[in-house]
N, C-alpha and C positions, 0 to 999 in steps of 0.2 A: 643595561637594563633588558632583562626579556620580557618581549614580545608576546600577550598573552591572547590575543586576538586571536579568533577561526574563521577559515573561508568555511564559507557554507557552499554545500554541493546539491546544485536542484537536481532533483529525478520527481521523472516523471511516476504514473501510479505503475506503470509497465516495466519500468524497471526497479522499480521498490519490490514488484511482485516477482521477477528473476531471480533476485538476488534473497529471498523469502523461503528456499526450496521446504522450511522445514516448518515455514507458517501457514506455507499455500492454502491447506485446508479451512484450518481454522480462520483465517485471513476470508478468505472465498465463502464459507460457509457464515460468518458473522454479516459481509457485504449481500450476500443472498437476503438474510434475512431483515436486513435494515432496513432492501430497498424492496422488499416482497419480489422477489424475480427469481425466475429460473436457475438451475445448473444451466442449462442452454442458452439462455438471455444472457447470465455473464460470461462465458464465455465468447459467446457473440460479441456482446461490448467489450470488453478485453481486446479481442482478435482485432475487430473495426476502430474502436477510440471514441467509441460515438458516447460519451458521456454527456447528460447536459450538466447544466451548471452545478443547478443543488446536487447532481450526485455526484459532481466531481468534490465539491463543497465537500459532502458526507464522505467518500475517500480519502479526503486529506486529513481528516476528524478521527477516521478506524486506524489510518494509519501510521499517526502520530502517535496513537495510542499504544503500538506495537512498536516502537521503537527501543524503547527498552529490553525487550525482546528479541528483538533483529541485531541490538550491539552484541548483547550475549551469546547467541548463538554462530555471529561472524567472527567473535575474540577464538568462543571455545572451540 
């Protein structure tokens, strides 16, 4: 009988965004505008971790959303 189960693999927002090179923008520029912040703010938060909750919350929301996105572009 096979085995049809997946391990699920956590990453964090910082490596969802490594591994993005070709979402970056669009990824960064959608997260800018969700949370009203800087180009400088996010990259700040980015570099530090200093998320609070609700915006980790809403990070996990944009970037779920893009996962469809992120399989296609890591197959092709």
């Amino acid at each position: 009988m096979q085995d049809n189960s997946f391990k699920h693999v956590k990453m964090s927002f910082e490596d969802y965004h490594e591994l993005t090179t070709k979402l970056t923008a669009a990824l960064r520029d959608e997260i800018m505008a969700k949370l009203n912040i800087s180009y400088a703010a996010y990259y700040k938060k980015l570099k530090k971790g200093n998320w609070t909750t609700s915006e980790r919350d809403l990070l996990e929301r944009i970037y779920k959303s893009h996962i469809g996105s992120l399989v296609s572009n890591l197959v092709a």
